[in-house]
C-alpha positions in Angstrom: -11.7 29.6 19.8 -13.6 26.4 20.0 -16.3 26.0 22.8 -15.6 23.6 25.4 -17.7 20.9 24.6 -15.6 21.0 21.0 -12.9 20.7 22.9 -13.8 17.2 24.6 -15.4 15.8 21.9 -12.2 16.4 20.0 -10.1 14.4 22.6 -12.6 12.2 22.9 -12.1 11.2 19.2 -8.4 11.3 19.8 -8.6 8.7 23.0 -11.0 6.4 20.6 -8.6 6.4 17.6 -5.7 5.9 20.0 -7.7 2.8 21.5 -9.1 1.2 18.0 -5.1 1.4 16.5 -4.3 -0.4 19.1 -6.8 -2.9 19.1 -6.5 -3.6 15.8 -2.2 -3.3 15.7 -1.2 -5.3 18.3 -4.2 -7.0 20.5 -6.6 -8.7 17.8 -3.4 -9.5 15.4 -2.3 -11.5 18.5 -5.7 -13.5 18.5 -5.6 -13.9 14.4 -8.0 -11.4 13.9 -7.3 -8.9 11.1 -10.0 -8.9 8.3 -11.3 -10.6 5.3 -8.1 -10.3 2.6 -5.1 -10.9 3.5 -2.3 -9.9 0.8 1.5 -12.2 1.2 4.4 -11.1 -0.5 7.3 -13.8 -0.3 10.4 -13.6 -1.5 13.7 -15.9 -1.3 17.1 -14.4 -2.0 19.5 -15.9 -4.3 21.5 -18.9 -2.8 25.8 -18.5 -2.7 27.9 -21.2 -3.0 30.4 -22.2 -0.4 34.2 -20.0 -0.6 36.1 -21.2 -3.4 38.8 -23.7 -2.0 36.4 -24.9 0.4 36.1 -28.4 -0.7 33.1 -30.5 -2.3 30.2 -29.0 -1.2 28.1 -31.2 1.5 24.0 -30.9 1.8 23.0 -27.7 3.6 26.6 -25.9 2.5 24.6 -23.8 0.1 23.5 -20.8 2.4 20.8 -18.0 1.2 22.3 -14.8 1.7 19.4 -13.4 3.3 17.2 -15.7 3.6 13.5 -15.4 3.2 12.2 -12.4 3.5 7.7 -12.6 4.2 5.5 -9.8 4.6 2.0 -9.9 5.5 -0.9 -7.6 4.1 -4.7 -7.0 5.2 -6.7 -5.3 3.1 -9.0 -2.8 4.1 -12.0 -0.3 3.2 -9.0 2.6 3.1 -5.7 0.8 2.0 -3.2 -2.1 3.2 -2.3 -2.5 7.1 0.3 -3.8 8.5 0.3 -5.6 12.1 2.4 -3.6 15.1 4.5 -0.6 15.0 4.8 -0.4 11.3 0.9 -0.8 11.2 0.1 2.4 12.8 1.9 4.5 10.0 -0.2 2.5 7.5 -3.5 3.8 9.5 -2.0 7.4 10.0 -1.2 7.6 6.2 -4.4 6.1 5.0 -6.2 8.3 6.5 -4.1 11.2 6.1 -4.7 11.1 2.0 -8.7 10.3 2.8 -8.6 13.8 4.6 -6.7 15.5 1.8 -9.4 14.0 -0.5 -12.0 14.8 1.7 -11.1 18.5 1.8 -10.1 19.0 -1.9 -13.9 17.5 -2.8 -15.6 20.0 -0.2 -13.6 23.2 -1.8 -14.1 22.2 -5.1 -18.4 21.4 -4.7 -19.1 23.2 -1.8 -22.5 23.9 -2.6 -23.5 20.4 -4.2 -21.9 18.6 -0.8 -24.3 20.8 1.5 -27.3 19.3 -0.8 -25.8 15.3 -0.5 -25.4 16.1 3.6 -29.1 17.9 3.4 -30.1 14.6 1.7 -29.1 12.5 4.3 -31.0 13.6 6.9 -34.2 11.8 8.6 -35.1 7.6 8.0 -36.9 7.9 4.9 -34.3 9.4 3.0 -31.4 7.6 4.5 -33.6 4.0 3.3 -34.4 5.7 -0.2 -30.4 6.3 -0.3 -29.7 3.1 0.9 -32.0 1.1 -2.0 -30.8 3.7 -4.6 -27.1 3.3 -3.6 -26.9 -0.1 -4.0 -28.9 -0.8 -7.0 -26.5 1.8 -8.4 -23.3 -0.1 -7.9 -25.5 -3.2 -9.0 -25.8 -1.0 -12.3 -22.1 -0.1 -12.9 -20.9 -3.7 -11.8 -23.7 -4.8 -14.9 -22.3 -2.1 -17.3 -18.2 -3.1 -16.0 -19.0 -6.8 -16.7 -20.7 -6.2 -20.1 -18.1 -3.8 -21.4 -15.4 -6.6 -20.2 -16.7 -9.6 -22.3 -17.9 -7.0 -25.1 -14.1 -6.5 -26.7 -15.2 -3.1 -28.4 -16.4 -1.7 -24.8 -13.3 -3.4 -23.0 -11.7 0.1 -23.3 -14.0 1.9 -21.6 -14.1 -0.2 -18.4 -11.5 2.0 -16.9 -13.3 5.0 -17.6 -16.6 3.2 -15.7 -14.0 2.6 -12.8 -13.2 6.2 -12.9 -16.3 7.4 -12.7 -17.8 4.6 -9.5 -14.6 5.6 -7.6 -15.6 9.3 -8.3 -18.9 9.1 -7.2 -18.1 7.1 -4.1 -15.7 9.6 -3.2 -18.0 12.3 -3.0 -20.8 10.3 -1.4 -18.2 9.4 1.3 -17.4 13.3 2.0 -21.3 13.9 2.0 -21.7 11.3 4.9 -19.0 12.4 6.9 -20.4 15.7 6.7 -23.9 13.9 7.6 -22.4 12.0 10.4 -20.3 15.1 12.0 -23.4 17.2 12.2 -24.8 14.4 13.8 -22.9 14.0 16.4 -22.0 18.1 16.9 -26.3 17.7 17.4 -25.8 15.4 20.0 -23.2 17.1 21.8 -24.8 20.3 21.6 -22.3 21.9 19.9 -22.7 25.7 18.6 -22.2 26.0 15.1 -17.9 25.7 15.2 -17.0 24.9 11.3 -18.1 22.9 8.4 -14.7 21.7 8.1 -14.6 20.6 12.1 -18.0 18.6 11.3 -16.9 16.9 8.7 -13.4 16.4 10.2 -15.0 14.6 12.8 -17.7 13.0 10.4 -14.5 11.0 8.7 -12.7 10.1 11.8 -16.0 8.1 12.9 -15.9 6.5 9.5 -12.3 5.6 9.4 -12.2 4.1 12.4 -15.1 2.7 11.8 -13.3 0.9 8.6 -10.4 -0.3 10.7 -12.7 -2.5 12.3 -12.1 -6.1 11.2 -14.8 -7.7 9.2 -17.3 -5.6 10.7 -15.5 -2.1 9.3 -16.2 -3.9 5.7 -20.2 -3.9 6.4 -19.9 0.0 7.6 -18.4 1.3 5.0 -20.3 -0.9 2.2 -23.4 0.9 4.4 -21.7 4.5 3.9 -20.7 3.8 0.4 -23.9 2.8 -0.8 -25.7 6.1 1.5 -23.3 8.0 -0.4 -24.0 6.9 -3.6 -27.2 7.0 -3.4 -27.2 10.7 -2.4 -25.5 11.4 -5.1 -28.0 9.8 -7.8 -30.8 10.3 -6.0 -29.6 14.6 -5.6 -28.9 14.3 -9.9 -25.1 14.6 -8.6 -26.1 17.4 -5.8 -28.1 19.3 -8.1 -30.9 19.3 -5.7 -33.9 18.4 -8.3 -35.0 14.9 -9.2 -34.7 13.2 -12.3 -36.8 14.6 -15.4 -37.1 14.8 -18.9 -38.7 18.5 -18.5 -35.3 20.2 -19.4 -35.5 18.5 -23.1 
């Protein structure tokens, strides 16, 4: 049975979610503020002519049979959103398939996830990370542009994309781990489960994400900690980079 203090922090997180969903569904959409990207899809239906017998047609007898039909997109850290009702089941599925993702990752590398979370802990390696991470995607954004105006590397630009999406996976569960212990710290919470701190470690950084404008700066922050973990760990390995091996 979870403690008590496991208990409110868990309905805690469930009043926050419930309040930044609707913020971000129904208030700031209302006040034009949604994020950075927004994606439009329009499309006008076929016209039909007037009923046979009907006459010469007159301007404005053509009718569209169903008119147009517009939808409007943002684009966020974790996938598309849609304003209002339908919006909420765009959150609720985005971030059900991050949690799936999440979990899958942390059953499959148990071990090398511990050593990314370790890594993450005080300011001087969470700064290191930070430096690392982003000269990193600096790196594979060089190599991705390189291979795409090089037409014998073009091929293996999706396989660069494969591997930066990967790795920023993997940093992502590492800091929700990171951030969950955090907080279980701060609410001094007995050791409850792994899974419930890094549960909690994602909710933070989704809602986090959802956000506008500001959720993009968090979770470029959280990507590049991540990846940065992960390089600076040799892929949670644990030992630093060296040719000793050879």
């Amino acid at each position: 049975m979870p403690s008590k203090n496991a208990v409110y922090l868990i309905v805690g997180l469930f009043l926050l979610g419930v309040l930044v969903i609707y913020l971000a569904a129904f208030v700031l959409p209302e006040r034009n503020v949604q994020g950075f990207w927004r994606l439009r899809g329009e499309r006008i239906e076929r016209a039909t002519p007037p009923a046979p017998g009907a006459g010469m047609p007159v301007p404005g007898a053509w009718r569209a049979e169903w008119g147009a039909r517009v939808s409007d997109f943002w684009l966020l850290p974790f996938g598309l959103h849609r304003r209002g009702l339908e919006g909420i089941w765009w959150y609720l599925a985005s971030f059900a398939v991050l949690a799936a993702m999440t979990v899958t990752v942390a059953l499959v590398f148990p071990d090398r996830i511990h050593v990314l979370a370790e890594s993450l802990q005080g300011g001087r390696q969470l700064a290191a990370n930070l430096v690392v991470g982003l000269l990193g995607y600096l790196f594979f954004f060089l190599v991705g542009f390189l291979l795409v105006i090089n037409i014998i590397g073009l091929p293996l630009v999706l396989l660069v994309v494969v591997i930066l999406y990967s790795l920023s996976v993997v940093g992502v569960v590492a800091v929700s781990l990171a951030v969950g212990r955090g907080v279980a710290r701060m609410a001094r919470l007995r050791a409850e489960s792994v899974l419930l701190d890094m549960l909690v470690g994602l909710v933070l950084v989704f809602q986090a994400s959802i956000i506008p404008y500001l959720g993009w700066l968090v979770i470029g922050i959280v990507l590049a900690l991540g990846l940065g973990a992960v390089l600076r760990t040799r892929f949670g390995r644990g030992t630093g980079w060296s040719l000793e091996e050879l």
